[in-house]
N, C-alpha and C positions, 0 to 999 in steps of 0.2 A: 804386851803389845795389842793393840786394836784399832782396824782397819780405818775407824774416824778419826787418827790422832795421824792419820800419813801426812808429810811434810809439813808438821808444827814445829816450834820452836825447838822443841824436844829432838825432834830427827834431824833439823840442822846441826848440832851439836854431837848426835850420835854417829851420824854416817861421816861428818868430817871431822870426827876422832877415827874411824876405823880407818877413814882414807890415809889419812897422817900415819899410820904406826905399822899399817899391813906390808907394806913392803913388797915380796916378791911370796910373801908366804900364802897358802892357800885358806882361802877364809872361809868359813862353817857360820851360819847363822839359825840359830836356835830362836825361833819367833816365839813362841810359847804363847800364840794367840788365841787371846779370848774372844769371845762373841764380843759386837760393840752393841751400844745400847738399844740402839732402833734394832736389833735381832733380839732382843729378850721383852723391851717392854714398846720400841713403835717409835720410840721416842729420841730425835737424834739429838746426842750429846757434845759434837765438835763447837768448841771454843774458840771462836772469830779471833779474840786477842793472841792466841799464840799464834795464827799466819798472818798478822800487821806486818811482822818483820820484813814478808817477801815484798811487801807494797817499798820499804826504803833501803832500797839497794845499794844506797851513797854508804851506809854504816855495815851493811853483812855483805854485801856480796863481795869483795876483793878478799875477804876470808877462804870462799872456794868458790869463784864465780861459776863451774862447772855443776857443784852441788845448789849452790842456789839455784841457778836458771832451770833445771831439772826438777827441783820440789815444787818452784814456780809454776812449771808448767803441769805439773802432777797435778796442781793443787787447783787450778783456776781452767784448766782442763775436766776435771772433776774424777778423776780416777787416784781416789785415796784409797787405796787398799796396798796391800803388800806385795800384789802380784807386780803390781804399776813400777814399784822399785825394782822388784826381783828381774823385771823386764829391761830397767831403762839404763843397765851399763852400773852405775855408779859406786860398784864393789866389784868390779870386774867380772872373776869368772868364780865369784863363792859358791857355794853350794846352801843351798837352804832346807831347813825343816821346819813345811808349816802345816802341819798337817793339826785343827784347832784345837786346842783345851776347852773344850764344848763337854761339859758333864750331865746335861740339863737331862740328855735321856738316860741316863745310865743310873741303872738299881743303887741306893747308898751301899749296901750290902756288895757292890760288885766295884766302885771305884778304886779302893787299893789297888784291885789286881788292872785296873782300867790305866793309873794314872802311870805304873810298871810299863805295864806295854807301851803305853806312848813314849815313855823317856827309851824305854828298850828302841823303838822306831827312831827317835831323834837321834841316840847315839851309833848306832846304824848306820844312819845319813851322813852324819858328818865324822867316820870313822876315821878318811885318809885327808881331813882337816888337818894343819897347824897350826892354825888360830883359831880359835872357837869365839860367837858372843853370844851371852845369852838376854832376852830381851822380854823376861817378867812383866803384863803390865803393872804390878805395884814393887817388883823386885822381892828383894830377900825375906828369909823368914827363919825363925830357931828351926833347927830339924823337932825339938821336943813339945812345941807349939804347932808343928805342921800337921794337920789333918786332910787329908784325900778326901773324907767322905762330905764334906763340906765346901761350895759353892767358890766360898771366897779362897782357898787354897789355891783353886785353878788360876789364879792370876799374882800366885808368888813361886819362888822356888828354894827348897831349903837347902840348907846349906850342902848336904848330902848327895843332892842332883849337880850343885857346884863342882864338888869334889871328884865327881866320876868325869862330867865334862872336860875337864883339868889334867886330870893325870897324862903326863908326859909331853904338856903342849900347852903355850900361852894361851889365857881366857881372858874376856874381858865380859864384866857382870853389871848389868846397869840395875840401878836400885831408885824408888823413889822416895826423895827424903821425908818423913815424916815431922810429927811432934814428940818424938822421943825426949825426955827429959834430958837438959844439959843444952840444948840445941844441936845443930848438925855438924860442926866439928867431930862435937863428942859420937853421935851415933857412925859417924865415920870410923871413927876411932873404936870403937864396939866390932863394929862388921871386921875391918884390915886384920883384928885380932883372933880373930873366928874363921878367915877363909885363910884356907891352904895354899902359902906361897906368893898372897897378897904383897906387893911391895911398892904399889903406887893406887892412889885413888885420884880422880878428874874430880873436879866439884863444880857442878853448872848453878849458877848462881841469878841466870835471869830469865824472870818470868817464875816459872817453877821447880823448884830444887830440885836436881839430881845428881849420883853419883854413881861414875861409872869404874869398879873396879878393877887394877888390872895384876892378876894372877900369873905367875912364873915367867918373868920376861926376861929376855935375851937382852944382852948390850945394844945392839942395833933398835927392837922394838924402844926401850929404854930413852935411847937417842932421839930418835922421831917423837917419843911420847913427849920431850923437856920441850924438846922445838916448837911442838903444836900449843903447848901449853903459856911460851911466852909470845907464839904470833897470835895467838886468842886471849893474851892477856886482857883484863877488865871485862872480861863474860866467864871465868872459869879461874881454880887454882888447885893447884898440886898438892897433894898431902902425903907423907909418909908415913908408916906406923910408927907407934912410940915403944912398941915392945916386938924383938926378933918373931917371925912369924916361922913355923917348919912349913918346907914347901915340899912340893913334888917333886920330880924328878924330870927337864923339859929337855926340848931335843938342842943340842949344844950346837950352831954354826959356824 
């Protein structure tokens, strides 16, 4: 996540999937933000095309008119960061952890123990969570490919950090699709196989690809997750694994 990307295309999609599936349960948000670009090189990076969408309200907004008019006014207000959400209602009363994945001053020699403490601090924060989300900005990564001591780390998370976030309580993991060979079916189909307890993925399909995975879910989440999936039909599709995943163990309703 990064503070130039608040109400894009992207966050319509993200927060009115969370709105759809949350229900009565308590929501934990894991920002895992990185610095945006004007904080590293001066130079702002937000992309015009992904908020067009707020300008035609005839096609997105009866989606969540509450979540539109909101990013609308986040956006053209000019308070794109995370606190602007964290402030404005539209997750109710979740609990957040955003405390940055900012490694620029920190010794090579000292980030292992740096990027520990931070996840120790996130999980901390959202301990009496029952739903967790976590919000990479490039998403997933092999645990055996994951390096801390290196820059571009700070803006994925592996699979290991999944796992702990997870245990004993629905996740939902957003990932950004890449050029994996196969196309993104298949890299779907790669992740759903590798995370623990996966048994539905979102596929957002416009504008820029992502998927958001959703980790040990209850009949009820289940429920809201199929609803949301065919009133946003033609922006988004449902995938299931193709091979059993072993899951965690999640609190039963």
């Amino acid at each position: 996540m990064q503070n130039t990307y608040v109400g894009d295309i992207g966050d319509f999609a993200k927060y009115g999937l969370l709105r759809a599936i949350c229900g009565d349960r308590r929501l934990g948000v894991a920002w895992y933000l990185h610095p945006s670009p004007e904080q590293t090189t001066g130079q702002h990076a937000g992309d015009v095309r992904h908020t067009k969408y707020l300008s035609d309200r005839n096609n997105w907004r009866d989606l969540d008119p509450q979540l539109f008019d909101t990013l609308r006014g986040l956006v053209r207000g000019g308070h794109r960061n995370v606190r602007g959400v964290e402030d404005s209602g539209l997750l109710g009363d979740a609990r957040f952890a955003g405390e940055p994945l900012d490694i620029r001053g920190v010794p090579i020699a000292g980030r292992p123990t740096w990027r520990e403490r931070w996840f120790e601090s996130v999980t901390n924060r959202l301990a009496d969570c029952d739903l967790v989300f976590a919000d990479p900005d490039n998403g997933l990564y092999p645990d055996e490919r994951f390096r801390p001591t290196q820059q571009v780390s700070a803006k994925r998370i592996p699979v290991a950090e999944v796992a702990r976030l997870a245990v004993g309580r629905p996740a939902v993991i957003y990932h950004h699709n890449t050029r994996r060979p196969g196309g993104h079916p298949n890299e779907i189909q790669y992740w759903m196989q590798r995370l623990p307890g996966c048994r539905w993925a979102w596929y957002w399909r416009r504008w820029s690809s992502r998927t958001f995975f959703v980790l040990n879910p209850d009949t009820a989440i289940e429920q809201r997750l199929i609803a949301h999936a065919k009133r946003w039909r033609g922006h988004g599709d449902l995938h299931t694994p193709e091979e059993p995943v072993p899951a965690h163990s999640a609190r039963a309703d």
